[in-house]
C-alpha positions in Angstrom: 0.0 0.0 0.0 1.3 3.9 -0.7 0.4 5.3 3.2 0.5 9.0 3.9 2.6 9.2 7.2 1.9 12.5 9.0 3.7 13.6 12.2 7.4 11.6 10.5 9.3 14.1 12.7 7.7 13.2 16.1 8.8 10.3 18.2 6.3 7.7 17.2 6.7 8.8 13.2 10.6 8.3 13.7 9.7 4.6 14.8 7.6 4.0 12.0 9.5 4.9 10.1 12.5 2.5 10.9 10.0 -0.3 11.3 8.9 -3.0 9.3 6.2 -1.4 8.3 8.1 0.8 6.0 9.7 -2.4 4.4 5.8 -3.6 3.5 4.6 -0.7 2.4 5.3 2.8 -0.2 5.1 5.4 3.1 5.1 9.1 1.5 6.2 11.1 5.0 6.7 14.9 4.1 7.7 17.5 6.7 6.0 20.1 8.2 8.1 22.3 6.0 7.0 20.1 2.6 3.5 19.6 3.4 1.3 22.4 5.7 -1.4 20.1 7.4 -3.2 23.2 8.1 -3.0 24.8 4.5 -6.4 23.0 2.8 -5.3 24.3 -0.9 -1.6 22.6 0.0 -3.4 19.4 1.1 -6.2 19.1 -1.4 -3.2 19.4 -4.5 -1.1 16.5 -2.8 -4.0 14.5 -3.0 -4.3 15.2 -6.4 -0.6 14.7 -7.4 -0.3 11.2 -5.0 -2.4 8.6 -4.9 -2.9 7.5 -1.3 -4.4 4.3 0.2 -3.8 5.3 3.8 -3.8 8.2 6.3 -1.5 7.4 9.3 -2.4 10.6 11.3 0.5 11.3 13.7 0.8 14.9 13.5 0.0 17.4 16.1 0.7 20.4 17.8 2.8 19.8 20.7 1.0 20.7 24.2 3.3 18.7 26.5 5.3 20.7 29.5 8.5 21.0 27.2 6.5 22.5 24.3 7.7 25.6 23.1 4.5 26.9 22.1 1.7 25.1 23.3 -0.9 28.3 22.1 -3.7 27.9 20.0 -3.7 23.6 20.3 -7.4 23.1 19.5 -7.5 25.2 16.5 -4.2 23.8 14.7 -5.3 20.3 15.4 -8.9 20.8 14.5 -7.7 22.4 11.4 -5.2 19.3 10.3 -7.9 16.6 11.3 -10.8 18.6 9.3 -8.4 19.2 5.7 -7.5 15.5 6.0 -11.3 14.7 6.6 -12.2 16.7 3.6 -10.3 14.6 1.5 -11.5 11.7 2.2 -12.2 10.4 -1.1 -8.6 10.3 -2.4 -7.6 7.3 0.8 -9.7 4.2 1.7 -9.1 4.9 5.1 -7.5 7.3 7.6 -5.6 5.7 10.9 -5.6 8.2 13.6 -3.2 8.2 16.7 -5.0 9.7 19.1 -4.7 9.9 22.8 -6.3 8.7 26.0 -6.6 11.8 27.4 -10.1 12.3 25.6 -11.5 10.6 28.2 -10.3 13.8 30.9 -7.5 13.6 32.9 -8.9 15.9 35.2 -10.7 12.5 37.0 -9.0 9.6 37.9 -9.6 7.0 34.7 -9.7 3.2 35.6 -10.1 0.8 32.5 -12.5 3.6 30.8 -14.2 2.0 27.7 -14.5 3.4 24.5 -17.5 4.7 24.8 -17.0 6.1 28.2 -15.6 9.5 26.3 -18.8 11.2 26.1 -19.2 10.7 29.8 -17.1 14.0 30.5 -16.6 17.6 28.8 -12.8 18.4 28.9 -11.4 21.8 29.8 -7.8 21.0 28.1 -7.1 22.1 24.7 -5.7 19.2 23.5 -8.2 17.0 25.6 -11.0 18.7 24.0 -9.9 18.4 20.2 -9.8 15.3 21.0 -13.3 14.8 22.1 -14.9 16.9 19.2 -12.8 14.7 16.6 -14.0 11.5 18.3 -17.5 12.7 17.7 -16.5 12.9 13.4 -14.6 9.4 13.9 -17.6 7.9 15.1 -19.9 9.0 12.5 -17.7 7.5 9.9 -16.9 4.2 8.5 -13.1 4.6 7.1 -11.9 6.1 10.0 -9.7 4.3 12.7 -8.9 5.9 16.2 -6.0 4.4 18.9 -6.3 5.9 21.9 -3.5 6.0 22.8 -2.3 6.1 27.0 1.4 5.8 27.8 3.1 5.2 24.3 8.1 4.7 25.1 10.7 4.2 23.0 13.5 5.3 21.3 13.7 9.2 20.0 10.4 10.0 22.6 11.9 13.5 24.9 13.5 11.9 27.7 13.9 15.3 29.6 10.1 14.6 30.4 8.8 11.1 29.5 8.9 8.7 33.1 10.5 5.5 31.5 13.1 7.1 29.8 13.7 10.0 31.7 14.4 7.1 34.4 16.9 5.4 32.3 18.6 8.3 31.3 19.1 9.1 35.2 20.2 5.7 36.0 23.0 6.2 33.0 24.1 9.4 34.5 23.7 8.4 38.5 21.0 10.4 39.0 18.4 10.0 41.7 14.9 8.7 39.6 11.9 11.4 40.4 8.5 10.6 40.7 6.2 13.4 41.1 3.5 11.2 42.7 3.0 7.1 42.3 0.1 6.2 40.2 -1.1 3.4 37.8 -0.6 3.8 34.1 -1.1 2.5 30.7 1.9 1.8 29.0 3.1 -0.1 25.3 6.0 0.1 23.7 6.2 2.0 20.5 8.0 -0.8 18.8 4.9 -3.0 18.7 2.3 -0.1 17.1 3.8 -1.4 13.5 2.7 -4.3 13.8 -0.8 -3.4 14.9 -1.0 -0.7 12.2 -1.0 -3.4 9.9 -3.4 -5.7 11.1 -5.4 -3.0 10.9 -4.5 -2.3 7.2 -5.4 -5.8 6.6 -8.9 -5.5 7.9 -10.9 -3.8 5.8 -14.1 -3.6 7.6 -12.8 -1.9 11.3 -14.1 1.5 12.1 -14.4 3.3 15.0 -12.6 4.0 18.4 -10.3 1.6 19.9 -7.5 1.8 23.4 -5.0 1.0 22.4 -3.5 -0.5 26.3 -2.1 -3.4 27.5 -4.0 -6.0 29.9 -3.2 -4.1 32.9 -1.8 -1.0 34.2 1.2 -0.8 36.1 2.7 1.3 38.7 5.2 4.1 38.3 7.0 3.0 41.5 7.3 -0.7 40.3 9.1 1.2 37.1 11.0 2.8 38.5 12.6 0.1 40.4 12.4 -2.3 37.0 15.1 0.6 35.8 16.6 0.6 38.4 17.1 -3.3 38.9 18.4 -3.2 35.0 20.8 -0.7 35.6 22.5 -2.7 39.0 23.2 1.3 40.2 22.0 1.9 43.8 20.5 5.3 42.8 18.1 6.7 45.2 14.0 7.1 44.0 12.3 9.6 45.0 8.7 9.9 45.4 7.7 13.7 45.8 4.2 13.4 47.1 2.9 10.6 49.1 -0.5 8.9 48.6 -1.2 7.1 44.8 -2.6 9.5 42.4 -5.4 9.4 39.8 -5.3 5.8 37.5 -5.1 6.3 33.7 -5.8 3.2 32.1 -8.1 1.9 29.6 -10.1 -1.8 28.5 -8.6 -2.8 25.3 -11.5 -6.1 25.2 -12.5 -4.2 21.7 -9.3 -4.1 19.7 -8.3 -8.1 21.2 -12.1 -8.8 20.1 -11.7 -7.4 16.2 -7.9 -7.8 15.8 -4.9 -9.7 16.5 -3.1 -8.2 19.2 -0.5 -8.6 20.5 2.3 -7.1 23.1 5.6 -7.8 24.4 6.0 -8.0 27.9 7.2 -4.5 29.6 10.4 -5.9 31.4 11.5 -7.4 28.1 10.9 -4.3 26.1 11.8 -1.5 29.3 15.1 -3.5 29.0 15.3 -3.4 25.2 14.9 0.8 25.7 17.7 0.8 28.3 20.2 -1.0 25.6 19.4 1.4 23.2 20.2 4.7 25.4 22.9 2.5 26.9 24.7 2.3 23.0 23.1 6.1 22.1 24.8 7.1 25.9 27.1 10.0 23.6 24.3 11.3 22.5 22.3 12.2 25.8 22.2 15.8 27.3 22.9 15.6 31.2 21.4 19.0 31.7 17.7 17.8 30.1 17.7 15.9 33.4 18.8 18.2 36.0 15.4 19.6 36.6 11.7 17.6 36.6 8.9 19.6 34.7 
């Protein structure tokens, strides 16, 4: 298939790029620079010049604590997800990577289902994009959304992401932070390709879908998974006491209409800590000096 990659500068679109999924398929994965998301004339005329069989919707404005510019979020998204929704009949279907936090992190959320979004209004930018674009999603029948929860691997910002921001401080003998213990959601980026294409190899799935493992796991426990890997007796600190709000989802849907299938998190959080380990020349000490 010839797959439209957006997003191929962002952690996840660096992975998929590098995976076997580029090996299988034609991917077509302009920069920002080379293709505006949010210029609809730019957009509708690379339609016309490339024929597309897939949308793999990775792009976004950034509106993590590290972003530069985190202004005007719900407008630039809504404006990317709308131009590639209204040209829709130049790619059978449209693969978006969305995000858990349409469900509102605001509230604690413990194996939300899929339909459990419309439960809650969210005040975020980013949350609420997310929300109105699920509503389009779910009225259409070429349309695939991952939510998306806790998402490591290689290339991700390790000045602020928990798993690697761990490893990186067990490389460099730093004490591992942790602002306040809480169950999460995590897969490894290194098994989306393969999920991607099951999904390219079903024609008939539509709809919303978490993409989480079985069950959610603690930040304490990785934390001391990291630190177990790394043999260093660095200290981990736990800011404030008390566990705070869950963020996990039920993934019964995507098991139910796909296969699907992930590797376990000690095999793959060691299979991270190898890679920073041989990219150790590379890291910036001074990204890890101070948690935001």
């Amino acid at each position: 298939m010839k797959l439209l990659l957006t997003g191929a500068g962002g952690f996840i679109g660096k992975n998929l790029i590098q995976s076997d999924l580029a090996k299988k398929h034609q991917i077509i994965a302009p920069s920002r620079l080379q293709l505006d998301l949010m210029d609809e004339k730019a957009l509708k005329e690379f339609f016309f010049r490339n024929q597309v069989d897939c949308v793999i919707h990775a792009a976004g404005k950034p509106g993590h604590r590290n972003a530069k510019d985190p202004s005007n979020i719900f407008y630039s998204d809504t404006r990317m997800f709308l131009n590639l929704l209204q040209n829709s009949d130049r790619y059978k279907k449209m693969i978006v990577l969305s995000s858990g936090a349409v469900y509102d992190q605001r509230f604690a959320i413990d194996k939300v289902k899929e339909s459990d979004y419309k439960l809650r209004l969210p005040a975020d930018e980013h949350a609420l994009f997310r929300r109105v674009s699920a509503d389009y999603i779910g009225r259409s029948d070429k349309i695939v959304e991952l939510r998306i929860f806790g998402i490591f691997g290689p290339y991700e910002d390790y000045a602020i992401r928990f798993i690697s921001n761990a490893i990186c401080k067990c490389l460099f003998n730093l004490p591992i932070t942790i602002k306040q213990n809480r169950m999460f959601d995590y897969i490894y980026v290194k098994d989306l390709p393969g999920i991607l294409e099951n999904i390219l190899q079903t024609s008939d799935m539509s709809g919303a879908y978490n993409l989480t493992p079985d069950e959610p796991i603690e930040l304490l426990q990785l934390a001391e998974m990291v630190k177990n890997l790394s043999d260093k007796n660095v200290p981990i600190i736990v800011q404030k006491s008390g566990m705070g709000p869950e963020y996990s989802g039920n993934n019964e849907k995507i098991k139910r209409d796909i296969n699907y299938n992930l590797r376990p998190l000690p095999e793959a959080v060691e299979e991270l800590y190898k890679w920073y380990k041989e990219n150790f020349s590379t890291l910036d000490q001074t990204k890890l000096l101070t948690d935001k």
